[in-house]
N, C-alpha and C positions, 0 to 999 in steps of 0.2 A: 303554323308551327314556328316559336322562336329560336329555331336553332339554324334556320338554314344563314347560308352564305349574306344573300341578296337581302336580308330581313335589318330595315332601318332602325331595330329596336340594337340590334348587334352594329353596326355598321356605326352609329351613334355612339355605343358602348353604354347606353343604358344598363344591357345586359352585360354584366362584366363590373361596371361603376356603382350600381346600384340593385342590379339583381341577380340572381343566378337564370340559365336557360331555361326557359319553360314551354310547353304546350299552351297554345292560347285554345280557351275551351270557353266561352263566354265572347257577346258582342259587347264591344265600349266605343262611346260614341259623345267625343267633347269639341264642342263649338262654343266662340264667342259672339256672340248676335247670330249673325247669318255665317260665320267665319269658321269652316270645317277644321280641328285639330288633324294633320294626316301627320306622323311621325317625321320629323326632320324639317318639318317647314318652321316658315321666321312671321310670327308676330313682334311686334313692341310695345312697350309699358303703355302708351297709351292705348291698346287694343285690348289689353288684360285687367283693367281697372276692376270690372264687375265681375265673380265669379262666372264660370262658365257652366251650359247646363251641360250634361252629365247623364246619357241613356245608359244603360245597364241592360244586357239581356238579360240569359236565363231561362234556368225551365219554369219557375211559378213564383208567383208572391212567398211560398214560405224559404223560400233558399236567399237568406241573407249576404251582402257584401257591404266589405270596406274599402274606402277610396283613399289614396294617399299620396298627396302631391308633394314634392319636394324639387328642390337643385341642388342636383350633387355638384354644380361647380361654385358654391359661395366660401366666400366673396368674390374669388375670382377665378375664371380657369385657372389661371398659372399657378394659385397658391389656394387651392381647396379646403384651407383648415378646419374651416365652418359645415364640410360635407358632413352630411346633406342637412339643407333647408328646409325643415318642414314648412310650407304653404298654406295645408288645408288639410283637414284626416274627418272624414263622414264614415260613420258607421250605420250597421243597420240597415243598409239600402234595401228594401224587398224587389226580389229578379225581376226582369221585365217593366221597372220602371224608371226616375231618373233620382239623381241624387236628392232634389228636395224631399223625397220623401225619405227620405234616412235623418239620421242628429248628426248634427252639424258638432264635434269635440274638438275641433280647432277652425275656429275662426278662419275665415278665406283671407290668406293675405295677399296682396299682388306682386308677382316678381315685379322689381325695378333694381336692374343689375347696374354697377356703377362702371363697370370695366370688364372687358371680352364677353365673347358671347357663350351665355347658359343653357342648357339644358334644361328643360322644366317637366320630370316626367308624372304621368300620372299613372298608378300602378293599382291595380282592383285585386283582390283575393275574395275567395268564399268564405264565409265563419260556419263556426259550427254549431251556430244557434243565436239566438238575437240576447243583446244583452251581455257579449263575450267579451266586448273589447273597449279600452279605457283609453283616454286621454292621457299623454306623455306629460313631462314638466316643463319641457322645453323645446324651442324650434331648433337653435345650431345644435348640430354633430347629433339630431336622428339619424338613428340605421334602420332602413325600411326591412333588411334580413331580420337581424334584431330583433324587431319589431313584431315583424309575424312571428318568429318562432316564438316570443313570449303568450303571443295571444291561439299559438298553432291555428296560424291560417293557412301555412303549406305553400305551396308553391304560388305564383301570381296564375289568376285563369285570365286576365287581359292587361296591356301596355297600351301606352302612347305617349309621345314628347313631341315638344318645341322645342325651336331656340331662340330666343331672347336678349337683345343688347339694347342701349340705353338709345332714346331718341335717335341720337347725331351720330351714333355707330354707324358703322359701314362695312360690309362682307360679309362674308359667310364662314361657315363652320368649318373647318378642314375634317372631312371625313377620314377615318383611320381605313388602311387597307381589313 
C-alpha cells in the first residue's frame, strides 16, 4: 500500500509530485540489464541508455496496462518548469507479461539530466480495454493525473523511481521528512 509513512514512492514525493496516494494492486518489475529498479536508488545516464525491460503482473493476458515514464524534475530540480518529462508511454501491455509486448506511443527517451539529481518515475495503471489510450503531442509539461483522467485509467495499480544525475554528479537526494 502507497500510503504508508516508510513507503519510498512518498518519502521520494513521487506520490504528491507526480501522483496522488494509491493502493499498489499489480507487480512492476524494471531493470536495466542485470540492474533492479528498487524506488529511490541512483542509476546514471550511462546505465539508462537502452530501455529497460518492464514485467507486468496481473491476473491474465486480457487485462490491459499503460506505462508512463516521466521526470517530474525537468530541467532541473530547483526550477521544474518543464514537469513532467514524458520519457516513454507503452500502452496495451497484456497482464502477466512485459512491456514488449504492448505499443510502444512514445519512443523510449533516456534521462540525461544536466543539473541536480531527477527523479525518473515509472507509473503502470489498468485500461479499460485495449485500444483506449493515445499518444500526447508532446513530452515537456505532461501530467501523468491529466493524463489518466482523460483516458480513465484511475488511479495507478503500481510505482517505482530512480534518481538520476549527470555522469560527474555527486550525492544524493535529500529525502523529505
Amino acid at each position: 500500500m502507497s500510503r504508508r509513512r516508510g513507503d519510498p514512492l512518498a518519502i521520494g514525493r513521487v506520490i504528491g509530485d507526480v501522483v496522488d496516494p494509491f493502493v499498489r494492486s499489480t507487480s512492476l518489475s524494471v531493470a536495466y540489464g542485470t540492474r533492479e529498479v528498487t524506488s529511490g536508488s541512483e542509476l546514471r545516464p550511462s546505465q539508462v541508455v537502452q530501455q529497460p525491460r518492464v514485467d507486468v503482473g496481473g491476473a491474465d493476458l486480457r487485462t490491459f496496462y499503460t506505462l508512463v515514464m516521466v521526470d517530474p524534475d525537468s530541467p532541473s530540480p530547483s526550477d521544474p518548469h518543464l514537469r513532467e518529462y514524458l520519457h516513454w508511454l507503452v500502452i496495451d501491455i497484456p497482464g502477466t507479461t512485459n512491456a514488449t509486448f504492448g505499443q510502444e506511443i512514445m519512443c523510449y527517451e533516456s534521462p540525461r539530466p544536466t543539473s541536480g539529481i531527477h527523479r525518473i518515475a515509472f507509473v503502470l495503471f489498468q485500461q479499460l480495454g485495449r485500444q483506449t489510450v493515445y499518444a500526447p503531442g508532446w513530452r515537456p509539461n505532461f501530467n501523468t493525473r491529466d493524463f489518466a483522467e482523460l483516458y480513465d485509467l484511475a488511479s495507478p495499480v503500481a510505482a517505482a523511481y530512480f534518481n538520476c544525475q549527470r555522469e560527474s554528479g555527486s550525492g544524493g537526494r535529500r529525502m523529505y521528512p
